[in-house]
C-alpha positions as CSV (number, residue, x, y, z in Angstrom):
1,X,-28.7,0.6,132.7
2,X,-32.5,-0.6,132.9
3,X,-34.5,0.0,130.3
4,X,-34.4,2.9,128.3
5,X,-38.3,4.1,128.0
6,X,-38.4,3.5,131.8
7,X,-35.3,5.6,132.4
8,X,-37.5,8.5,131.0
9,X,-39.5,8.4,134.2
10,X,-36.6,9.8,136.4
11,X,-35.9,13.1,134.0
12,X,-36.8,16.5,135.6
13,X,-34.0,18.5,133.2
14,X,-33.1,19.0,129.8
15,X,-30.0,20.2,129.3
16,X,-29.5,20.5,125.2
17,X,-26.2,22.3,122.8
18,X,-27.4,24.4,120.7
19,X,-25.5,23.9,117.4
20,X,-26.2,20.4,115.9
21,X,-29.4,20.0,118.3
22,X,-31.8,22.6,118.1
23,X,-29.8,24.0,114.8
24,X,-28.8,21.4,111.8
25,X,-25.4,23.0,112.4
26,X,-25.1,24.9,109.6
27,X,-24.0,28.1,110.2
28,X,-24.5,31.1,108.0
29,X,-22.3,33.9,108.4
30,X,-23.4,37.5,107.2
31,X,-20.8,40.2,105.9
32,X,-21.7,41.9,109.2
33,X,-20.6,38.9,110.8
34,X,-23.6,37.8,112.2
35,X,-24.1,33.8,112.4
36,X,-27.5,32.8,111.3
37,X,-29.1,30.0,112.1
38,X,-32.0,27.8,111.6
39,X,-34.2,25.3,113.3
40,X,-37.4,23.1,113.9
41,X,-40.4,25.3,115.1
42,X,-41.7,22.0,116.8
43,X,-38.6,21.4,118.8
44,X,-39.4,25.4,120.3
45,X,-42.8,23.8,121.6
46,X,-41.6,20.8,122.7
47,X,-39.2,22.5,125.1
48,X,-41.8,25.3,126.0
49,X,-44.3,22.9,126.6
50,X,-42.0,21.1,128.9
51,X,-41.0,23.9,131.0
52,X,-44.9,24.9,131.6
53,X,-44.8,21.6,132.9
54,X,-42.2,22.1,135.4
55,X,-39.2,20.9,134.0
56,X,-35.9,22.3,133.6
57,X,-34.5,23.4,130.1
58,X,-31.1,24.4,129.9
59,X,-28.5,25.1,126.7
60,X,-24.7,24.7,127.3
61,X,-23.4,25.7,123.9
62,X,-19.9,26.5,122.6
63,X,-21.4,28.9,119.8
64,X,-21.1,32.6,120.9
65,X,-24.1,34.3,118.7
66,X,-26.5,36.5,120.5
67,X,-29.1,34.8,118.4
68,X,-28.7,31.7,120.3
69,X,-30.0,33.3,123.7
70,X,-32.5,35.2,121.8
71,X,-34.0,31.7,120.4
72,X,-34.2,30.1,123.7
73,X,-35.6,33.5,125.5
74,X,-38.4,33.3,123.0
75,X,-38.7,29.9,123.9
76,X,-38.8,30.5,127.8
77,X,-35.4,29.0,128.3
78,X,-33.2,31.0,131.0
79,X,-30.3,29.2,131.8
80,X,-28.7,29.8,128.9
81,X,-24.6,29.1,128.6
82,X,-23.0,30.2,125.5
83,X,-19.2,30.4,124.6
84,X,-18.5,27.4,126.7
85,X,-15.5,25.8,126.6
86,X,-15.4,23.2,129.0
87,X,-18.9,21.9,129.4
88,X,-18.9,19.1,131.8
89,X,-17.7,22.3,134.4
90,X,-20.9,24.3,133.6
91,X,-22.9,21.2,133.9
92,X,-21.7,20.3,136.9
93,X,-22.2,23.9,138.6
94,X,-25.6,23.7,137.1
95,X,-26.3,20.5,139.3
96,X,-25.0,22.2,142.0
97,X,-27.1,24.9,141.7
98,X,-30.5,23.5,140.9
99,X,-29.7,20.7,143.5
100,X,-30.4,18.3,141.1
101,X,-28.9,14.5,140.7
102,X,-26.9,13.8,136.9
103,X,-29.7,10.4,136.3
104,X,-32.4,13.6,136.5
105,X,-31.2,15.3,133.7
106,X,-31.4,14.0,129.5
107,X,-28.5,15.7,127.6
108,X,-29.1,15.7,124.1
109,X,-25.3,15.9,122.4
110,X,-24.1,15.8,118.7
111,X,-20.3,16.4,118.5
112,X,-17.1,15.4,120.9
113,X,-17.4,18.4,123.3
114,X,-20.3,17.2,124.5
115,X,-18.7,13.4,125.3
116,X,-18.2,14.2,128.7
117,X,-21.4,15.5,129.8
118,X,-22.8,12.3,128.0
119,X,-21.5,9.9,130.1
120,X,-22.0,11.7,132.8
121,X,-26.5,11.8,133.0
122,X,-29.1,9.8,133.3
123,X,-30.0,9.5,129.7
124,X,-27.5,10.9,126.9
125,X,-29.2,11.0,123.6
126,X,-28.0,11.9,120.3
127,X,-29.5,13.3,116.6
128,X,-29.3,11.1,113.7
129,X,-26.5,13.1,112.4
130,X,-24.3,12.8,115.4
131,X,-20.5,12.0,115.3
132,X,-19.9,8.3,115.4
133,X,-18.3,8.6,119.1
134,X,-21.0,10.6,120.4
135,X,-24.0,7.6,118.8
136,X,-21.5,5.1,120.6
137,X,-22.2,6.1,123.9
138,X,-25.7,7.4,123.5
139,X,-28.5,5.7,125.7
140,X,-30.8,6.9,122.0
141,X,-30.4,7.9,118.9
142,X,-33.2,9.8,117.5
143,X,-34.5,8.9,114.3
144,X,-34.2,12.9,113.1
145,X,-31.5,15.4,112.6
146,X,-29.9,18.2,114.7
147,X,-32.6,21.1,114.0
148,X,-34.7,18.6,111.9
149,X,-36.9,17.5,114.9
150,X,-34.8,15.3,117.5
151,X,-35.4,17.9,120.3
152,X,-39.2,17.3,119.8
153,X,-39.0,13.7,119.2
154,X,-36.8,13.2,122.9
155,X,-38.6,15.7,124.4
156,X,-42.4,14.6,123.2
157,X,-41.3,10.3,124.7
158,X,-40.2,11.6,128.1
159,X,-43.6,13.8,128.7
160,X,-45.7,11.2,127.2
161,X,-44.0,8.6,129.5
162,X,-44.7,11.1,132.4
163,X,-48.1,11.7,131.6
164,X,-47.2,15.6,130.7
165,X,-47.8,15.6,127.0
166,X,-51.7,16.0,126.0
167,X,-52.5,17.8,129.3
168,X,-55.0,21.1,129.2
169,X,-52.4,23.5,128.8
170,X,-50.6,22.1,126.1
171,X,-53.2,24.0,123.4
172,X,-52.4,27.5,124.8
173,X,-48.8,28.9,123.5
């Protein structure tokens, strides 16, 4: 297992659900139908900031609301899967793809669908709020909520481990 600050060292990928994570998982549902909802503006940088710095950002989300690739677009996040129903498949295409190795990549998980995936990578974390099976096998818990600032706080310990955090570009959106 190692430790898990010097684990952080070996991640090139962040591969994040949506609902629970970057959301606080409530979902808000409009008489159009529309789901709305809400997140941490600081969790938006910290994954913008990261893929400035060359790493990879991906969502692999159950939910199905257009809203949820239009978040991450504004973010600068491409690989965006929504309306997934088997996620340890897209993850493991995605590794395919990007010819990347499972101990590259931090998942960041809050519920059972995510399980697999989480025992699958290099370092699976987890929001405060998580399911108790999911904080089981999680490498960290984050002291913060899904959509509450977890995303940052992961996201901000790996750069800062990697020397990517306060660098010269980090002032300019």
């Amino acid at each position: 297992m190692g430790n898990y600050k010097e684990r952080l060292k070996n991640i090139t990928t962040f591969i994040l659900d949506y609902d629970g994570v970057l959301s606080d998982g409530n979902i808000l549902v409009l008489e159009s139908g529309e789901q709305v909802r809400t997140g941490w503006v600081k969790d938006g940088y910290a994954l913008h900031h990261a893929l400035k710095r060359g790493y990879r950002v991906a969502i692999i989300s159950g939910g199905t609301s257009p809203a949820i690739a239009k978040r991450c677009q504004s973010i600068g996040i491409t690989d965006i899967f929504t309306g997934v129903t088997n996620k340890i498949l897209v993850f493991d295409e995605y590794l395919k793809r990007e010819k990347i190795t499972a101990d590259e990549v931090l998942y960041i998980g809050d519920d059972i669908p995510d399980y697999k995936v989480m025992q699958q990578v290099g370092v699976a974390v987890c929001p405060a709020d998580a399911a108790e099976e999911i904080k089981s096998i999680a490498t960290y818990i984050s002291a913060f909520g899904g959509g509450f600032g977890c995303v940052r706080d992961v996201v901000e310990q790996v750069l800062k481990v990697r020397n990517d955090w306060m660098t010269d570009d980090a002032f300019d959106w």
